[in-house]
Structure formats: structure tokens, C-alpha cells
C-alpha positions as CSV (number, residue, x, y, z in Angstrom):
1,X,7.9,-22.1,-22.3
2,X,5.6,-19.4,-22.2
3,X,3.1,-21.2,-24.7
4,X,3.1,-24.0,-22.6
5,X,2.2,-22.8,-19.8
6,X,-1.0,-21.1,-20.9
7,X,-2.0,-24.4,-23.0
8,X,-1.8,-26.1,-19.5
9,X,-3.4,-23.1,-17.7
10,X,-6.5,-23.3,-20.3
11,X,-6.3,-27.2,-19.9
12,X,-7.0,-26.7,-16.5
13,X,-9.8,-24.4,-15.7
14,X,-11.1,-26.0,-19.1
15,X,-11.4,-29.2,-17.0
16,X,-13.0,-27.3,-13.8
17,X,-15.5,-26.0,-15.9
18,X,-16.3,-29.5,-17.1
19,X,-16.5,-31.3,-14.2
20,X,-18.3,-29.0,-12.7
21,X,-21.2,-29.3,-15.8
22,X,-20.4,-32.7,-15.8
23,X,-21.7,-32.6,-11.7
24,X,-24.9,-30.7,-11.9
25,X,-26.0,-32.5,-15.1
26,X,-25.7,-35.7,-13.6
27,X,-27.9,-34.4,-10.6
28,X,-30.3,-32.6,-13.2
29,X,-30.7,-36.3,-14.7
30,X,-31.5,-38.5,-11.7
31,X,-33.9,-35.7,-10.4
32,X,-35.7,-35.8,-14.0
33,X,-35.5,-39.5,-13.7
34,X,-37.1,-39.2,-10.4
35,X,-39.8,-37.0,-11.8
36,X,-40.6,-38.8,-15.0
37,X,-41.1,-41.8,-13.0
38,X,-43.8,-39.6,-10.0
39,X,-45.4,-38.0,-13.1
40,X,-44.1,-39.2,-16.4
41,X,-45.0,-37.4,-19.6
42,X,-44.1,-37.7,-22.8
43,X,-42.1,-34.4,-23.2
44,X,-40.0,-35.5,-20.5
45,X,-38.6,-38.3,-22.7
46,X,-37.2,-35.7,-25.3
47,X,-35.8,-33.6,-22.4
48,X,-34.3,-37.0,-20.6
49,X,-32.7,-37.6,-24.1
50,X,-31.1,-33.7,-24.7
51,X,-29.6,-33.9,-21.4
52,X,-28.2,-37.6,-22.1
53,X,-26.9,-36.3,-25.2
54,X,-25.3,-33.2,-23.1
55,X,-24.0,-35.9,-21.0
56,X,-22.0,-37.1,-23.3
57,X,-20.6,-34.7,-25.6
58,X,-19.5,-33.1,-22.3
59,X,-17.6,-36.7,-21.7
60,X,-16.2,-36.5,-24.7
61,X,-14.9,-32.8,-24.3
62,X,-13.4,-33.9,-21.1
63,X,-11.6,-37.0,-22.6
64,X,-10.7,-34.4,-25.8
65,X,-8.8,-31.8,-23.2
66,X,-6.9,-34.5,-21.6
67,X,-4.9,-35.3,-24.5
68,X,-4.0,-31.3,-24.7
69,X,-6.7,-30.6,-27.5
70,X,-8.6,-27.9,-25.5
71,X,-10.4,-25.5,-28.9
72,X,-11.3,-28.7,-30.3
73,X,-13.0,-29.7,-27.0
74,X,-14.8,-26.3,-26.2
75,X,-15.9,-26.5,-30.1
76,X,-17.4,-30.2,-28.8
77,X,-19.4,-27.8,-25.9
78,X,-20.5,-25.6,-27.9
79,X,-22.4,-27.9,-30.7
80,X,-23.7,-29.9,-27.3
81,X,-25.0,-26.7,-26.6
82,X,-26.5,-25.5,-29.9
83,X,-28.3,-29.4,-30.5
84,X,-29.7,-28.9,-26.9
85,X,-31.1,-25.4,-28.1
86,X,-33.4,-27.0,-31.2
87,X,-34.4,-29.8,-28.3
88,X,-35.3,-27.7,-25.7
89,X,-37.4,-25.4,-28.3
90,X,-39.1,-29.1,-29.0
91,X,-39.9,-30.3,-25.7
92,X,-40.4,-27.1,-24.0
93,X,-41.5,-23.9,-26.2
94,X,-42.6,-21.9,-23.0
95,X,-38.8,-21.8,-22.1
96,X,-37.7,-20.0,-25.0
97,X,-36.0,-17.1,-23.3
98,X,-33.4,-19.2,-21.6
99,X,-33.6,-21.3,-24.8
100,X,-32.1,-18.2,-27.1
101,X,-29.3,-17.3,-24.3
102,X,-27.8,-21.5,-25.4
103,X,-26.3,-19.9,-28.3
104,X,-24.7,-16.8,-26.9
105,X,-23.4,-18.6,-24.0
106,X,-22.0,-21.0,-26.1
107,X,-20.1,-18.4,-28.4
108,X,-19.3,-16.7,-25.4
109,X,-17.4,-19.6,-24.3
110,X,-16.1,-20.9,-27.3
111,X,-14.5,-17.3,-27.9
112,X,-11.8,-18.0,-25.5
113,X,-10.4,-21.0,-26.8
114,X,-11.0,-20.7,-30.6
115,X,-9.1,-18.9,-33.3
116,X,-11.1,-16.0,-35.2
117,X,-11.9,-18.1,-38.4
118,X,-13.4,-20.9,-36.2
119,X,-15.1,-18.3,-33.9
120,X,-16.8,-16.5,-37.0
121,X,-18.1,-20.2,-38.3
122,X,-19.4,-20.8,-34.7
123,X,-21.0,-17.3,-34.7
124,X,-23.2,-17.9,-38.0
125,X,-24.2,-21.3,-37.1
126,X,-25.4,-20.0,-33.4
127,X,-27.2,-17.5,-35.1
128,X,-29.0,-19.5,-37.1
129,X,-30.0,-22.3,-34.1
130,X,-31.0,-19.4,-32.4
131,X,-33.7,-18.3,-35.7
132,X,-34.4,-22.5,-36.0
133,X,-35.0,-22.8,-31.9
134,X,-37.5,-19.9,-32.6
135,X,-39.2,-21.0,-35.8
136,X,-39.4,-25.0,-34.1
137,X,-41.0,-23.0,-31.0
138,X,-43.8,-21.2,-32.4
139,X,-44.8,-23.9,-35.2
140,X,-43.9,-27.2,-34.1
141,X,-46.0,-29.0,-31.0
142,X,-44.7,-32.5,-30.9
143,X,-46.5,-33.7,-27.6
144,X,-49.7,-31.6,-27.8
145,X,-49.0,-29.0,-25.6
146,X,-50.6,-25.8,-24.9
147,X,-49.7,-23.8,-27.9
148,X,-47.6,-20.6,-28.1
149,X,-49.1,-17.6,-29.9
150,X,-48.0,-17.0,-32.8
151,X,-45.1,-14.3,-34.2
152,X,-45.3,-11.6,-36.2
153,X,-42.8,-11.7,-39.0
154,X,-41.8,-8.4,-37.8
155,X,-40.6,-9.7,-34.6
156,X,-39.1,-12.6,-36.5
157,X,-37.0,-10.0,-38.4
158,X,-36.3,-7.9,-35.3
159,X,-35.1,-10.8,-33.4
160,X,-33.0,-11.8,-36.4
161,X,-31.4,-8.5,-37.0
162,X,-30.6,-8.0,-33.1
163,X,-29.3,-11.3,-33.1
164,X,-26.7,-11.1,-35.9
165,X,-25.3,-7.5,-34.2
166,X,-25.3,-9.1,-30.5
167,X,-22.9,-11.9,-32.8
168,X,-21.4,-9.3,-34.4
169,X,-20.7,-7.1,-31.9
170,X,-19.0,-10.6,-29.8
171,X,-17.1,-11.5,-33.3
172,X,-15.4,-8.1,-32.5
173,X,-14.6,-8.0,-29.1
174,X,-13.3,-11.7,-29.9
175,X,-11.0,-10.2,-32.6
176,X,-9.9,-7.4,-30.4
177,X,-9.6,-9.7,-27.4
178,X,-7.9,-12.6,-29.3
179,X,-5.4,-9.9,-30.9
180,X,-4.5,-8.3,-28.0
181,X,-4.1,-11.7,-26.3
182,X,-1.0,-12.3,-29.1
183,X,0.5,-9.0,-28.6
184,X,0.8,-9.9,-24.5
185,X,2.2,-13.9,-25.1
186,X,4.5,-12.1,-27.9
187,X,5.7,-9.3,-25.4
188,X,6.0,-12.3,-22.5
189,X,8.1,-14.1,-24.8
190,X,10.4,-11.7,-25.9
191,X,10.5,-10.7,-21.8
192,X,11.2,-14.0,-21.5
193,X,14.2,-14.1,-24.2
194,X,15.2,-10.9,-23.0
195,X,15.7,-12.2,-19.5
196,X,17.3,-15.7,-20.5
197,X,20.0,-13.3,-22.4
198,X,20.2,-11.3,-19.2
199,X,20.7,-14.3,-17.5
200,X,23.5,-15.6,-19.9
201,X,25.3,-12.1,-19.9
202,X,24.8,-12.3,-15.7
203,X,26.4,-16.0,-16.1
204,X,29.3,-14.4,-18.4
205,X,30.0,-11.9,-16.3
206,X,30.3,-13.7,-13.1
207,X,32.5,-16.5,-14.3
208,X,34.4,-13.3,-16.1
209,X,34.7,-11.5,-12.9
210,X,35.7,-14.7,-11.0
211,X,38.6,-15.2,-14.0
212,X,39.5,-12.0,-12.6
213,X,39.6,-12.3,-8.9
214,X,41.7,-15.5,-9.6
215,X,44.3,-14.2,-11.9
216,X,44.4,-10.9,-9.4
217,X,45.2,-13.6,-6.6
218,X,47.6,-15.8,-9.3
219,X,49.1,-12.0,-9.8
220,X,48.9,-11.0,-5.9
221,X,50.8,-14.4,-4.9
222,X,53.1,-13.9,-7.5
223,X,54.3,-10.4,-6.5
224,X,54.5,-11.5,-3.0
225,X,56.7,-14.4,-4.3
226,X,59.0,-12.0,-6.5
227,X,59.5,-9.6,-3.4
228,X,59.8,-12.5,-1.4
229,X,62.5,-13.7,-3.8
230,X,64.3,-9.8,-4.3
231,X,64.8,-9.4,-0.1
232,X,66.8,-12.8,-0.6
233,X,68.4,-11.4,-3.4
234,X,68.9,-8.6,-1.7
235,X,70.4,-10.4,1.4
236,X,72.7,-13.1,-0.4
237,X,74.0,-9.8,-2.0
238,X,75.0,-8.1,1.0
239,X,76.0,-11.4,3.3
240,X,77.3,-9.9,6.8
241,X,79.7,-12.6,8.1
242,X,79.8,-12.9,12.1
243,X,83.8,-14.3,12.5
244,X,83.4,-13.7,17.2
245,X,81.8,-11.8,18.9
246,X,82.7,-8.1,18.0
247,X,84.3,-8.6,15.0
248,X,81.5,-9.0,11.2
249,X,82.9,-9.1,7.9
250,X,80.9,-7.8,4.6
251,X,82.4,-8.9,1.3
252,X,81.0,-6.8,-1.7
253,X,80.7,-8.9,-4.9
254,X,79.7,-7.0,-8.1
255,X,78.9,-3.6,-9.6
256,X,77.4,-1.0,-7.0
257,X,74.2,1.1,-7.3
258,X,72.5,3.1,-5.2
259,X,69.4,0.7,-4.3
260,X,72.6,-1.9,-3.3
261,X,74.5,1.2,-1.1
262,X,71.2,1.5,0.9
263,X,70.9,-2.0,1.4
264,X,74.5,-2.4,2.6
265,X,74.1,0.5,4.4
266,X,70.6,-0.5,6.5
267,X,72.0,-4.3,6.3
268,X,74.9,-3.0,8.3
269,X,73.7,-0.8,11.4
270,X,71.1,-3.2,11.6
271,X,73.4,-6.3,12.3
272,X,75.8,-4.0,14.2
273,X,73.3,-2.9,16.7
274,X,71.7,-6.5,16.6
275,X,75.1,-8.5,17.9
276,X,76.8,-5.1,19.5
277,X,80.0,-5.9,16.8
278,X,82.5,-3.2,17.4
279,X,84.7,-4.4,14.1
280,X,83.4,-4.4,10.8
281,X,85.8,-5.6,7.8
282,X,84.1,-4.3,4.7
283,X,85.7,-6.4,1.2
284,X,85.7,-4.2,-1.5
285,X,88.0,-6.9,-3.5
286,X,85.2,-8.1,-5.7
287,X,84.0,-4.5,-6.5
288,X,85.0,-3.9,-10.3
289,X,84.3,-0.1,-10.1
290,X,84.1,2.6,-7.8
291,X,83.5,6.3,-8.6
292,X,83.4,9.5,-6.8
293,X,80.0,8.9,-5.7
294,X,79.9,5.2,-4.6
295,X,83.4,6.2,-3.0
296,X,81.5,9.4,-1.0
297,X,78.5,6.5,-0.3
298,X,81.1,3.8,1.2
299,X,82.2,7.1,3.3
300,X,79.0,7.9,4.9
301,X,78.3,4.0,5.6
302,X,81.5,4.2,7.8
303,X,80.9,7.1,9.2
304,X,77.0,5.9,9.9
305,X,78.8,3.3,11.7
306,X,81.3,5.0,13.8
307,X,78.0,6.5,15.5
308,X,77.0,3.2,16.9
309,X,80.7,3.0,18.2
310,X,82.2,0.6,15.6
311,X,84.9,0.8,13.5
312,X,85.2,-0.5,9.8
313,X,88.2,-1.9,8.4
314,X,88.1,-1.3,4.6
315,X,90.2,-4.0,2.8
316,X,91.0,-4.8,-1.1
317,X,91.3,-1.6,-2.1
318,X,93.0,-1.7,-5.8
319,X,95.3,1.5,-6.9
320,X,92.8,3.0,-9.3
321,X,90.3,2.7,-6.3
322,X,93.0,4.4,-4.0
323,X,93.2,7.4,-6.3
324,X,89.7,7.8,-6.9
325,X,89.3,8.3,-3.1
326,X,92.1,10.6,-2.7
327,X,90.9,12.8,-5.8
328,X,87.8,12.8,-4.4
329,X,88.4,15.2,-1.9
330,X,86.8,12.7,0.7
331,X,87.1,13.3,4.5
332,X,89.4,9.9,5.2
333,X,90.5,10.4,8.3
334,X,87.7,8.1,10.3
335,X,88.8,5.5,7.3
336,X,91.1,2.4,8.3
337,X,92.3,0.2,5.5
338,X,94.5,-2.6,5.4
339,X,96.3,-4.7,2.2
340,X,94.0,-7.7,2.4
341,X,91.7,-9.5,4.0
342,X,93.7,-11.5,6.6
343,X,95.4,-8.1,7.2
344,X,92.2,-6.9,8.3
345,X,90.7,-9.9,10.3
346,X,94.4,-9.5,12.2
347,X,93.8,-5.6,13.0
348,X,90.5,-6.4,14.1
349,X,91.7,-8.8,16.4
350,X,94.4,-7.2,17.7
351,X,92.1,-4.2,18.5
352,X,89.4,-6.6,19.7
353,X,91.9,-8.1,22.6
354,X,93.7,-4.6,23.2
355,X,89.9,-3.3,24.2
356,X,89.5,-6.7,26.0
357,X,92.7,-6.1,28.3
358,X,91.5,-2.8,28.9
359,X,87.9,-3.7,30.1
């Protein structure tokens, strides 16, 4: 992705830099056009023709970049600029300092588009249109002109040796430039890989963490439904029977703990203060076993009960449960028992119409 988006970034300013040239050299044409035909001269023909020929290999660089082929456009720049070096050097010879700064500018601009092998090709044959433009300047006068003076060999050589390091010196800041260039795209792509992985492991984690938050809810919900479930457990298990108005009866099913004593216990002053019962006929029938310490427990429930001013009837009490309580050394006194049920619904009623009568 990375790659892609500097090939289209280079594309780009590749094509602003062409249609820009592509612009001024079509004004540069119409006003040579315009002076050729006030003054024409022979020169002017060659120069017409170099800028013609400009014309188009810069067309054809355009039309190259559009398809996404941007070194092999800037390499069709640069040889329009070196070919327009030896034809400038032929029509005008006086111009030869802007003629020698073709080539540079051309391997200047070729440098950031072109790999180093291609760069180093370009650099040599710059180099050597910038010793032909010279040589074609001095000694060749096509259209009679005034004549430039001649050059020492000397200079020749000076120029020739200053050229090669200027290309030299540009062949190595294009190396450096071009290398450092692949250590950046290398470092943004692995930023880039680096950051789509973050991005996964981001995605992973979320959907992880919202597994999480779901099976906590699933779990919450399903705690709430499980406690929901024990308290009616809990109150099927101790089921406080309203038979009138003062008189309740709690049947006890099953084996007794201490978590079920509490229950019966709170179940019980709870309902008794609720419907202001003053008769509670607790069923111990169903009970299979009752020790010292249940016994003690069943005790204090009545005893918790006499304090909000009612009175339980215990009923279905077997022999072996009879002489558990009395070995027990319990405090019976407040303790009123009868045979059986019925027995016990009768005493409560009894009591319940002698307390009427009496009110």
C-alpha cells in the first residue's frame, strides 16, 4: 500500500512538472514563430526544430506517465534534454553557459526517478553531451555566424575533469539519497505491518473482551435465576398455611439443617407479625430426625414466637423425638404439643374462640 502510494505521488508532480514545460514551450514556440516570421534567419530554423523536438518527447513523457511508467518517462526528459544540448551548441554557440547546465539539470532530475544503474548510464552519457556541446561550439559554424574564440586544450581538459566530479559527486548523493529513500519505504512498511497487526490484536481483543462482558451477563443472569430459583426453594420448603384468621400451620418435610432452621425461623415471625396469627401449629410429622441441637433450635423458634404473643402448637412428635427432648435438658415449659394434627388445629380453635368470648 505504501508502494503505491508513492508511485501515484511521483506520477503526479511528474505530470505538474510536465504540463507545466509542456505550457511555457508552447509559448516559447509561437513567440519564435512570431519572430522568425518579423526577422527570419536561418539559425532560427534549427532552434524552431530543437524546441519542436522538445515538444514532443515531452508529449511522449506525458503519455508514458499516464500509464504508471514514470523512470521510463523522466529517462524520455532527459535524452529530450541532452539532443536539445548538441542543438542549441549548433544554432547558438554564444549560449553555451546555459547550454552546459542541459545536462546537469537533466541528471538532476532524472536522479529522482531512476534506479542507480540507470542513473550512472545517464551520468556518463550527460557528461559526454556536455564535452560534444563544447567541441560542436567552438568548431562548428553552421549558419555563418560570428565565430567563438577558440579553446585551449587546457580548458578543454579542466572543463572535462570538473565535469566528471560535479557527475560524480551527483552519482553519490543519488546513491546515498536513493539508499536512504529504501530504508524509509522499508521502515513505513514494516510501520505499516506493525500497525495492521496492532490493529488485528485491537480487533481480537475487543471481540475477546465483548465474549466476556456477554458470558459475565449469560453468568450474572444466571446467578440471579439460581437465587431466584433457591428463595422458592426455600419457600416451598417452609410453606406457612393460613387455616382463619389467628390460627397458621407449618408442616416440616425432610431432614433439618441449620440454613433450613433460620429460614423457618425468619419465615415464621415474619408471617406472624404480617397476619397478627396468635396460633401456630408447627408439623414435625415428616421430620425423619431430630437431635439435641435441632430440638434446642425448634425451642428458640417457639420461644422467638411467644415474644410476638403467639403460641405454637407442636404436633407429630414420634417417641424417639419425645426422648430426645426430654434428655436434652430443654426448658419445655412454654412448649404445647398435641398427638396429631387435627388434635392441634382443635386446641387451636378452641383457644382461638375462648380468647374470642373473652374480647
Amino acid at each position: 500500500m505504501a508502494e503505491l502510494d508513492n508511485d501515484r505521488l511521483q506520477q503526479q508532480r511528474f505530470a505538474r512538472i510536465v504540463r507545466g514545460s509542456l505550457i511555457f514551450l508552447l509559448a516559447f514556440i509561437c513567440y519564435d514563430i512570431g519572430l522568425q516570421i518579423l526577422a527570419p534567419k536561418p539559425a532560427r530554423y534549427l532552434h524552431l526544430a530543437n524546441l519542436l523536438g522538445l515538444l514532443g518527447f515531452l508529449t511522449a513523457s506525458y503519455l508514458v506517465n499516464q500509464r504508471g511508467r514514470t523512470p521510463q518517462a523522466m529517462l524520455l526528459v532527459a535524452t529530450a534534454m541532452l539532443g536539445s544540448c548538441i542543438m542549441m551548441a549548433l544554432s547558438n554557440p554564444f549560449a553555451l553557459p546555459v547550454i552546459l547546465m542541459m545536462p546537469i539539470l537533466a541528471l538532476i532530475l532524472a536522479m529522482l526517478y531512476l534506479e542507480q544503474t540507470m542513473a550512472r548510464v545517464l551520468s556518463v552519457v550527460a557528461w559526454l553531451c556536455m564535452l560534444l556541446a563544447t567541441i560542436l561550439a567552438y568548431n562548428v559554424n553552421l549558419f555563418h555566424q560570428a565565430v567563438m574564440p577558440s579553446m585551449e586544450i587546457s580548458d578543454f581538459v579542466g572543463l572535462a575533469v570538473l565535469a566528471g566530479i560535479a557527475f560524480l559527486v551527483l552519482n553519490l548523493f543519488q546513491s546515498r539519497l536513493r539508499n536512504n529513500f529504501l530504508k524509509a519505504t522499508q521502515a513505513q512498511k514494516e510501520l505499516l505491518q506493525a500497525q495492521a497487526v496492532m490493529e488485528q490484536q485491537i480487533i481480537e481483543r475487543t471481540l475477546t473482551l465483548s465474549q466476556l462482558q456477554q458470558t459475565n451477563t449469560e453468568q450474572t443472569r444466571l446467578l440471579a435465576e439460581v437465587e431466584h430459583q433457591r428463595l422458592i426453594i426455600r419457600n416451598l420448603s417452609v410453606p406457612i398455611l393460613p387455616i382463619d384468621q389467628r390460627t397458621l400451620v407449618l408442616p416440616l418435610v425432610g431432614s433439618l439443617d441449620q440454613q433450613r432452621l433460620n429460614d423457618v425461623r425468619n419465615q415464621a415471625l415474619q408471617t406472624i407479625s404480617q397476619l397478627k396469627a396468635r396460633y401456630l401449629v408447627l408439623d414435625i410429622t415428616g421430620v425423619p430426625l431430630i437431635d439435641d441441637q435441632i430440638a434446642l433450635s425448634l425451642v428458640r423458634i417457639i420461644e422467638a414466637l411467644k415474644l410476638l404473643g403467639a403460641k405454637t402448637i407442636l404436633v407429630g412428635v414420634r417417641p424417639d423425638v419425645a426422648a430426645s427432648l426430654a434428655n436434652g435438658n430443654l426448658q419445655l415449659g412454654s412448649v404445647t404439643s398435641a398427638a396429631t394434627l387435627q388434635e392441634g388445629l382443635d386446641y387451636a380453635r378452641t383457644q382461638s374462640k375462648a380468647l374470642a368470648k373473652i374480647a
